[in-house]
C-alpha positions in Angstrom: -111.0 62.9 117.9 -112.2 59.9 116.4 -108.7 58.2 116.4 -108.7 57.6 120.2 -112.0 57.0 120.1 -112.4 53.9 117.7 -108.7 52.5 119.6 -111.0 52.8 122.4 -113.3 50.6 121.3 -111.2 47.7 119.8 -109.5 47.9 123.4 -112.9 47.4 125.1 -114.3 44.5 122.7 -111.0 43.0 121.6 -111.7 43.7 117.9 -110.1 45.9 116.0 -112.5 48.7 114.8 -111.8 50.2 111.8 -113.6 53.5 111.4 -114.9 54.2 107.4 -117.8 56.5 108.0 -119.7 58.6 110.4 -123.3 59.9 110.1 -124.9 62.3 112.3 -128.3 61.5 113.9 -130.6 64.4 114.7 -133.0 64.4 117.9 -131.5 65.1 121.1 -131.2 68.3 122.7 -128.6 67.7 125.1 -126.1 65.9 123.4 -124.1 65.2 119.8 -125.2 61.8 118.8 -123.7 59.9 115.5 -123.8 56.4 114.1 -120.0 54.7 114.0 -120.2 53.1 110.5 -117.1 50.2 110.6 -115.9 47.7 108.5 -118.0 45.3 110.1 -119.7 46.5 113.0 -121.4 49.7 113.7 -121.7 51.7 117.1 -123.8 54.9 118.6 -122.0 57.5 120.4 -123.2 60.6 122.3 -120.7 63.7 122.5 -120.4 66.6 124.8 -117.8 69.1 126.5 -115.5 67.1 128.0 -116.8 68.1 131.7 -119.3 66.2 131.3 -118.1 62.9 130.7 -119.5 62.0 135.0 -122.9 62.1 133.0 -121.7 59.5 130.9 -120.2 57.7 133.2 -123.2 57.3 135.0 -125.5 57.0 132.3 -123.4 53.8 131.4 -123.8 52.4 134.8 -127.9 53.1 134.9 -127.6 51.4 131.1 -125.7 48.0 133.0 -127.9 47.9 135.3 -131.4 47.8 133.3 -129.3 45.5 130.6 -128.4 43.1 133.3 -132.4 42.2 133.8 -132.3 40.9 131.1 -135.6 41.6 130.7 -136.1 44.3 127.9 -133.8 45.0 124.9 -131.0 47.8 126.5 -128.2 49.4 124.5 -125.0 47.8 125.9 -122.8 50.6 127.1 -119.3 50.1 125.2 -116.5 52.4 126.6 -116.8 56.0 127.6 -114.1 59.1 128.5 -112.8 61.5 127.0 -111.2 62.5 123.4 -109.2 66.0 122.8 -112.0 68.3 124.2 -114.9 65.7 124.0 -117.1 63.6 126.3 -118.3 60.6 124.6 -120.2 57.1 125.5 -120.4 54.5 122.7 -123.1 52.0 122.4 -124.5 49.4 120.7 -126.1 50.3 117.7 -129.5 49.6 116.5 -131.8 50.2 113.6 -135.0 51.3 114.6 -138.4 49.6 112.9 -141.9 50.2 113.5 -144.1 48.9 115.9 -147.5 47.3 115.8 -150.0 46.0 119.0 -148.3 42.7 119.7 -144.9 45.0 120.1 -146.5 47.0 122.2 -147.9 44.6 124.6 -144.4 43.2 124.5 -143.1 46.6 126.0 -145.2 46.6 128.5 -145.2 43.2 129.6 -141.1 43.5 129.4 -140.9 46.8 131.4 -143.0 45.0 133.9 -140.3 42.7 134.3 -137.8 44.9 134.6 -139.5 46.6 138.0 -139.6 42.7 138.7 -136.3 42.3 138.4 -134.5 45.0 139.3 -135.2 45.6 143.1 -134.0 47.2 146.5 -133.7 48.0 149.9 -134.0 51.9 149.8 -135.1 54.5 147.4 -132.7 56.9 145.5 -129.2 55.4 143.6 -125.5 54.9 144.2 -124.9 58.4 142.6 -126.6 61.5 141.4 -127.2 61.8 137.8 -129.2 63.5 135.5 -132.9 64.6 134.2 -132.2 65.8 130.6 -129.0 68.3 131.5 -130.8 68.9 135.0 -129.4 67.7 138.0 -131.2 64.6 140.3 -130.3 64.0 143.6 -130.7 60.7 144.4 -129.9 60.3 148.5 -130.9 57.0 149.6 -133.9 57.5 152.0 -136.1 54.1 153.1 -138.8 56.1 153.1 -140.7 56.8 149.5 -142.5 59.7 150.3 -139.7 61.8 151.8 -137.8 61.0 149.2 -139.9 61.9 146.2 -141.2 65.3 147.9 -138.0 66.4 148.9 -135.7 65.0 145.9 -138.2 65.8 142.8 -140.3 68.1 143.8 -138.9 70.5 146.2 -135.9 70.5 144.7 -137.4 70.9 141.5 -139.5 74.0 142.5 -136.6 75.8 144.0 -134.8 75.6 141.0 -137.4 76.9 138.9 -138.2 80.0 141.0 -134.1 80.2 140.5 -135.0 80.2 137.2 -137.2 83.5 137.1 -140.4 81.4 137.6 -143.1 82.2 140.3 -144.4 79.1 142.8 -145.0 80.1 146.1 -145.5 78.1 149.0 -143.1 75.4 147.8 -143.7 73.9 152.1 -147.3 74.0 151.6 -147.3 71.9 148.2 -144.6 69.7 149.3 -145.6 68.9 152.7 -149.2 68.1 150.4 -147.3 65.8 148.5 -145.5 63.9 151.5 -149.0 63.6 152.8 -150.3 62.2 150.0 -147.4 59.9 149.3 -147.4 58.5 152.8 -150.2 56.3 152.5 -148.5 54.4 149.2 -145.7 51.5 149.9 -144.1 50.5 146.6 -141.1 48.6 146.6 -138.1 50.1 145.3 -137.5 49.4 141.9 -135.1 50.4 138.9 -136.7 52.5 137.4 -136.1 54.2 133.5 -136.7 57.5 134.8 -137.4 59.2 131.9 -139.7 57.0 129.9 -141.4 59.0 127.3 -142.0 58.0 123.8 -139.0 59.7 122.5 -136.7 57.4 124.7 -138.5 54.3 123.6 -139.0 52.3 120.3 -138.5 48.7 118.4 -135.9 47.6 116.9 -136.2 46.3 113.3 -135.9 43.2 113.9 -138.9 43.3 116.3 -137.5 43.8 119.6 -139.0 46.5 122.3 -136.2 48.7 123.1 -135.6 51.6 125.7 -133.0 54.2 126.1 -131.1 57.6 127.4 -132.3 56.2 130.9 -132.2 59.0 134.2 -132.2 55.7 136.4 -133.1 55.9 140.1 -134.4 53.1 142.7 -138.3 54.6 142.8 -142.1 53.4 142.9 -142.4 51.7 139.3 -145.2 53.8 138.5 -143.2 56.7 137.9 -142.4 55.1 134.4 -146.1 54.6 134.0 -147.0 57.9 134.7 -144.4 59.5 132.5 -145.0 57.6 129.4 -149.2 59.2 129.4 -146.9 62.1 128.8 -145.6 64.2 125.7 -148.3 62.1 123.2 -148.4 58.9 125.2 -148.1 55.5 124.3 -151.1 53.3 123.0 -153.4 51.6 125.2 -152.4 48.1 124.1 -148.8 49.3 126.4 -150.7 49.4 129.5 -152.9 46.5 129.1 -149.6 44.3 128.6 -147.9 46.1 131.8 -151.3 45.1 133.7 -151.4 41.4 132.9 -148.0 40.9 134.3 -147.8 43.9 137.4 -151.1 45.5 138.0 -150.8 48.9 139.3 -151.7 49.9 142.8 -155.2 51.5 143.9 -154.5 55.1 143.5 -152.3 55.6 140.5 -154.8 58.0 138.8 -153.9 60.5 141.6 -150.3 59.9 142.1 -149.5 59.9 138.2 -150.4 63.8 138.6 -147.7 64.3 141.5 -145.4 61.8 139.4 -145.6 63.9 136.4 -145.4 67.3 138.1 -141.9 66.3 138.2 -141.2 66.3 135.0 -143.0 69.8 133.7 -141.2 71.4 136.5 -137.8 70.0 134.8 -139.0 70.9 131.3 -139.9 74.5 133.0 -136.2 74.4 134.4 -135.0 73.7 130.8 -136.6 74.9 128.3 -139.0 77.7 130.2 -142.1 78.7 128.2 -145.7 77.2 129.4 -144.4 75.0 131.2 -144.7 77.1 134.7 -148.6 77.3 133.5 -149.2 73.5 133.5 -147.1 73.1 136.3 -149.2 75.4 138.8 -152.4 73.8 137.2 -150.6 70.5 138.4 -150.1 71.9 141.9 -153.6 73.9 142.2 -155.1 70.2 141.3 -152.8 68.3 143.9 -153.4 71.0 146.7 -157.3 70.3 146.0 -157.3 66.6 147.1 
């Protein structure tokens, strides 16, 4: 497997890569992930069946297109395909170091940037892709609020009651949503998509870096919302977003919907308590 794989990647950079080690890194749930150790260079590659090597594929496009802000440090998708009965995508490699307050406002001064940057006509993406293994629909629609409450959320909740889990009255709480969502006008931007602290870090020569990206044109604030998630990230991350973007009036509430999103998906993949917090979610939402 590796054989096509590293010619693969001399073909791509026009160096020849000569393969002398490979060490596997531990962390993801979705996918194989090992560090390309090289006579000179070294590389990061996710593997999978190979009938998934679309979700590379579009992975590495989402990866181009935050990398080409040039805005925040991105991890420049290499090649991608398929070897014997493997998916893979290679990237850039990094070593990871710790972060302090001044990196952290960095990060959030440099994800500002990249909603800045990176900006449309229309909400949604020029394919579907993925949320974890789950699929997102990403149908262009000019309109934010149809798109989020029909895309994320209904979708989201249909597939979970799929899944053995109980919401009723998916119209009521979406139609709630798209009510609430109306009255908000964000600009499409590029968004992350699934910007939680495990999908963001520093490299060790000081740079903020993010990664495994579930890109989408969106309201920027999705990527706020999600990263108050799962632990959170430190206060001195917000302030830094703030003093270069300040947030709309009304985030508070529409973090909630945001993140409802997300523990819906985790209910869809993993199961467990997740249905609890996600009808707490809804019972607060269908209160406003």
């Amino acid at each position: 497997m590796w054989t096509p794989i590293t010619k693969a990647i001399s073909q791509k950079t026009g160096q020849d890569f000569q393969l002398v080690n490979t060490r596997s890194i531990g962390g993801g749930c979705i996918n194989q992930a090992y560090q390309l150790i090289g006579r000179e260079n070294q590389y990061f590659i996710k593997l999978n069946d190979a009938i998934k090597v679309e979700m590379f594929l579009i992975e590495a496009f989402g990866l181009e297109q935050m990398y080409n802000t040039n805005t925040i440090t991105i991890p420049q998708p290499i090649c991608w395909g398929v070897a014997e009965n493997k998916s893979y995508l290679v990237l850039e490699y990094y070593s990871f170091g710790g972060g302090n307050n001044q990196l952290w406002m960095i990060m959030g001064k440099q994800l500002a940037l990249l909603h800045k940057q990176g900006i449309a006509k229309r909400f949604g993406w020029q394919a579907n892709n993925t949320i974890g293994s789950t699929p997102q629909i990403n149908d262009w629609n000019a309109n934010w609020a149809d798109f989020f409450a029909e895309k994320r959320i209904d979708y989201q909740l249909k597939l979970a009651n799929r899944h053995g889990g109980n919401f009723r009255e998916i119209k009521a709480v979406v139609e709630k949503i798209r009510a609430h969502l109306s009255t908000h006008n964000p600009i499409p931007a590029l968004v992350h998509g699934d910007l939680w602290s495990g999908n963001a870090s520093f490299t060790a020569d000081g740079k903020p870096i993010i990664f495994d990206p579930a890109c989408y044109y969106g309201d920027r604030e999705v990527d706020l919302a999600m990263t108050e998630l799962f632990g959170g990230f430190p206060s001195i991350f917000y302030q830094g977003y703030q003093q270069e973007y300040p947030l709309d009036k009304g985030y508070e509430k529409r973090k909630t919907i945001y993140n409802l999103y997300h523990i819906l998906n985790h209910f869809n993949l993993f199961s467990g308590g997740y249905e609890y917090q996600s009808q707490n979610m809804i019972n607060q939402i269908m209160k406003w």
